[in-house]
Every structure is written in structure tokens, then in C-alpha cells.
C-alpha positions in Angstrom: 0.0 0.0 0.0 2.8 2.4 0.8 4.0 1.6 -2.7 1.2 2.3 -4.5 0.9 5.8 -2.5 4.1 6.6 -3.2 4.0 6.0 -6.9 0.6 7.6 -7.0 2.2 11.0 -5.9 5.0 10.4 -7.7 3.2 10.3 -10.8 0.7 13.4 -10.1 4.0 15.2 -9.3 5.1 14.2 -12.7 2.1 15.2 -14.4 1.7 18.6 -12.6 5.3 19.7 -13.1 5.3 19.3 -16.7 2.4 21.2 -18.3 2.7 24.9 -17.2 -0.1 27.2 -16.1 1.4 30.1 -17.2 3.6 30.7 -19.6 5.3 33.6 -21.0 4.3 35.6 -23.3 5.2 35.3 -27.0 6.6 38.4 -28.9 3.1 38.3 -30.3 1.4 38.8 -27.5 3.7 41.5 -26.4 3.4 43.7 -29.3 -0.2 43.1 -28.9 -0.8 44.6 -25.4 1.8 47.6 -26.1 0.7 48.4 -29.2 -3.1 48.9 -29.4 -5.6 51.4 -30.2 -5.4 54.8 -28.7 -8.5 56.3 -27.3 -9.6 58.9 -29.3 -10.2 61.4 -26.0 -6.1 60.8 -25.6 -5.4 62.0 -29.6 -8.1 65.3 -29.0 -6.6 65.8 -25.5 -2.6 66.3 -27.2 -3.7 68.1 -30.4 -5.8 70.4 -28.4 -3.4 71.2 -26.3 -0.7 71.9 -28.3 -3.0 73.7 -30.2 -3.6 75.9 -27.1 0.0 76.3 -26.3 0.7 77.7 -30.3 -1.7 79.9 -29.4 -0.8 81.6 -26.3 2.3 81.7 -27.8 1.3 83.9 -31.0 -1.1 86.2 -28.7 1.9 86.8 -26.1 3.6 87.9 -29.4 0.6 89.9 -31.0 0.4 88.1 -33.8 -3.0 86.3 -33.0 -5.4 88.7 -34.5 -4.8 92.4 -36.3 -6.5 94.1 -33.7 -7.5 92.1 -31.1 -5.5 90.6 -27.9 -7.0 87.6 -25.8 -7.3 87.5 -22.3 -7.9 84.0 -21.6 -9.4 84.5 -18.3 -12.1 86.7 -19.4 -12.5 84.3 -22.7 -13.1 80.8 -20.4 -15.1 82.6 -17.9 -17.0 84.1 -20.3 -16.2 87.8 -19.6 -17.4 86.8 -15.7 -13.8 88.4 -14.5 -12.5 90.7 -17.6 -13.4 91.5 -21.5 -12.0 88.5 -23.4 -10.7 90.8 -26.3 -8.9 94.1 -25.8 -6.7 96.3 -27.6 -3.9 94.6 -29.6 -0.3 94.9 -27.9 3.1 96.0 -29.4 5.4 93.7 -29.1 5.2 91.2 -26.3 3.3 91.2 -23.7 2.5 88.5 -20.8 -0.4 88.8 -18.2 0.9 86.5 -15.3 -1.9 84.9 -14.2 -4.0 84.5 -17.3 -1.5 83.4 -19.7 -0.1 81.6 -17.2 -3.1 79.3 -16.2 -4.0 78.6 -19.8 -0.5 77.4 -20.3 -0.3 75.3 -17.4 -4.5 73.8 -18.7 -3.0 73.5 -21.5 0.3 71.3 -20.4 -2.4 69.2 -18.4 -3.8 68.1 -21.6 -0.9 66.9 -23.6 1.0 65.5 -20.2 -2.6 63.3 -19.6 -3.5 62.5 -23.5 0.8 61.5 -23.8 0.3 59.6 -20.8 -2.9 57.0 -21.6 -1.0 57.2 -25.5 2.2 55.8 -23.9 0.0 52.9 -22.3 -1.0 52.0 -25.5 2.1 52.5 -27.9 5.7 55.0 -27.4 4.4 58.4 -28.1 6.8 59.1 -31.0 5.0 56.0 -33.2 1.6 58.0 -32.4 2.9 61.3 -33.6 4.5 59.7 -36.8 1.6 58.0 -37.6 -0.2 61.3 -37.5 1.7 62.1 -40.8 2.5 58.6 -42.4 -0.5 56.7 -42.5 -3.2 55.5 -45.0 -5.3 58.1 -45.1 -2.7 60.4 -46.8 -1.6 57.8 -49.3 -5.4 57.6 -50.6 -4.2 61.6 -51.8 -3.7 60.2 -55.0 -4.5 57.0 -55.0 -8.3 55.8 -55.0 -7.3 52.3 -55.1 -6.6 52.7 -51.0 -10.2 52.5 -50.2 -12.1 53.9 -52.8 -13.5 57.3 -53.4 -14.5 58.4 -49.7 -10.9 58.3 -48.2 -9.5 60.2 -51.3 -12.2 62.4 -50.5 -11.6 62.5 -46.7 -7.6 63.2 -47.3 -8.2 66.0 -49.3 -11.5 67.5 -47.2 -8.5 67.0 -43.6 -5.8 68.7 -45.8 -7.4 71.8 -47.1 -9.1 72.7 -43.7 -5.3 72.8 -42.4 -4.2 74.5 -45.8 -7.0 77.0 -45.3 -6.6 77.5 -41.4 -3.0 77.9 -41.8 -3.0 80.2 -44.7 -5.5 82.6 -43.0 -3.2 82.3 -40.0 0.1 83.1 -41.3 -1.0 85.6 -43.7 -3.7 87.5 -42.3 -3.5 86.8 -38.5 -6.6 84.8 -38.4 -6.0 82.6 -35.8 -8.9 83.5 -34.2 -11.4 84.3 -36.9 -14.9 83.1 -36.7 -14.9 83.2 -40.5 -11.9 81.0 -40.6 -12.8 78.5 -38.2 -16.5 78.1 -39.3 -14.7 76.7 -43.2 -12.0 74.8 -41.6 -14.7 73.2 -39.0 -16.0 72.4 -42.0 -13.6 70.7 -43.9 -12.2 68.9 -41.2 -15.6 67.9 -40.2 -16.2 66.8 -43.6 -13.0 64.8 -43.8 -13.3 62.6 -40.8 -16.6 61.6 -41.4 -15.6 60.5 -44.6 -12.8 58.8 -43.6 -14.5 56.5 -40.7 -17.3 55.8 -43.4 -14.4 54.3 -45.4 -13.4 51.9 -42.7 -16.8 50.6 -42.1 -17.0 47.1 -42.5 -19.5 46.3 -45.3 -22.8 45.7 -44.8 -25.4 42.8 -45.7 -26.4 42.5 -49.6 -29.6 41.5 -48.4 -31.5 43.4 -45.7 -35.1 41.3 -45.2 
């Protein structure tokens, strides 16, 4: 009896030393988990942000508008504390507590959006694949995914064309007129370009 206990545990040692519960992971499985899809809350969060900081920038400098200057506290409370749009300055000029709390709002939102991006992929691939990526290849080439993401690239890159343009050359940054087309187009262009990645539907609907 002994012996047969013996070689009972023996053999259940065996058999639960040889097939592993856990395992680890396979280069596959790795890329997998570090390289998924970023939330699109993360993506808005950096590119408004950045956005933001360009901005405070070129109003610190007078060259957001011809004849306006912002005060950020009076524009995000609504003219609660002070008129959001005064005189324009010469040269530079920096209100310490404005400026400065719209820059720090607007660090907030590029350190959070970089930091959920990282959890999903390094930072630097995210940003490169803002600029290499198939929606620009479809520019000139229909064959990418038909018609709407030819359509979509060219609706995302005139709204920056336009917004740009106005920017640079007339100080628009700011402009209703100017954001109401590149709204817009941009509007236009991402719309477009989900509808070209939607799966396909059902021939038959009944």
C-alpha cells in the first residue's frame, strides 16, 4: 500500500510539473498589449493642447489677431472676470496669471493625453503616424479604399491649408470666418474617412 501511495504522488507530481499554467508571453502577445488602439479622447486631448500652447504663444507675441488681444481668463469665464478681447499689444506682452493658467490647462492636456497614448504605444510611433498613415496615401491613390478616403484626405488637408493660410498671412487665428470653413472641412474629412473603414454591410437586408 505504501508503494502504490508513493507511486501515485509520484506520478501526479510528474504530471503537474510538466504542463505549465502560465507561460510567458510570446513576442506576439507582447506587441499586442503595447501596441493597441489609442483612445480617441487621448489623440483630441494632445492636439488640443498643443494647439492651445501655439496659441498663447502667438497672442503673447501679438500676432493672434490684427486688432484684437485675448485674455484667456475673461474668454473661459466668459467675460465673468474681464473682457475676453482688448486692444492689440506691441510687441510682447504677458499677463501673469492668465497666460499663465491657460499654459499650465494646456500642459495638463498633452502630459494626460501622452500619458494614456504611452499605455498603448511609445508616443513618437503615435505622432509619426499622424503624418505617415493611409489616409494620406489615398491623396492620390483611389485604389486605397475607394473614393470616400480620397475624399476624406483632401476635405483633412485643405481645412489645415486654409486655417494655416488665413493664420500666417492675415492673422486669423482667431477668426470666426476661418474657423467656421476649416470646421467644416475637417468635419467633412473625418466623417468621410470612418465611413471608409466601415466594414460592409449585408447584400440582403429582409
Amino acid at each position: 500500500m505504501r508503494t502504490w501511495f508513493r507511486s501515485e504522488f509520484t506520478r501526479f507530481g510528474v504530471l503537474k510539473c510538466s504542463s505549465q499554467v502560465a507561460g510567458p508571453m510570446s513576442d506576439d502577445a507582447t506587441a499586442q498589449s503595447t501596441s493597441g488602439k489609442v483612445p480617441v479622447y487621448a489623440s483630441v486631448m494632445v492636439c488640443v493642447g498643443l494647439w492651445g500652447l501655439v496659441l498663447a504663444a502667438l497672442n503673447m507675441f501679438g500676432m493672434i489677431h490684427p486688432t484684437y488681444h485675448v485674455s484667456w481668463g475673461g474668454l473661459l469665464t466668459f467675460e465673468a472676470t474681464n473682457a475676453a478681447f482688448g486692444e492689440a499689444k506691441d510687441g510682447f506682452h504677458f499677463e501673469v496669471l492668465g497666460d499663465t493658467i491657460f499654459m499650465a490647462g494646456c500642459a495638463a492636456l498633452i502630459a494626460f493625453g501622452s500619458k494614456t497614448i504611452n499605455q498603448q504605444q511609445p508616443v513618437a510611433d503615435w505622432f509619426r503616424g499622424l503624418v505617415i498613415n493611409d489616409t494620406w496615401t489615398a491623396l492620390n491613390d483611389t485604389s486605397v479604399a475607394g473614393g470616400q478616403r480620397t475624399m476624406a484626405a483632401w476635405c483633412l488637408l485643405l481645412g489645415l491649408a486654409f486655417y494655416l493660410y488665413f493664420g500666417i498671412a492675415h492673422k486669423g487665428w482667431i477668426d470666426v470666418g476661418v474657423y467656421s470653413v476649416t470646421i467644416a472641412l475637417m468635419a467633412a474629412g473625418v466623417a468621410l474617412n470612418h465611413a471608409s473603414r466601415a466594414p460592409p454591410g449585408d447584400e440582403n437586408i429582409d
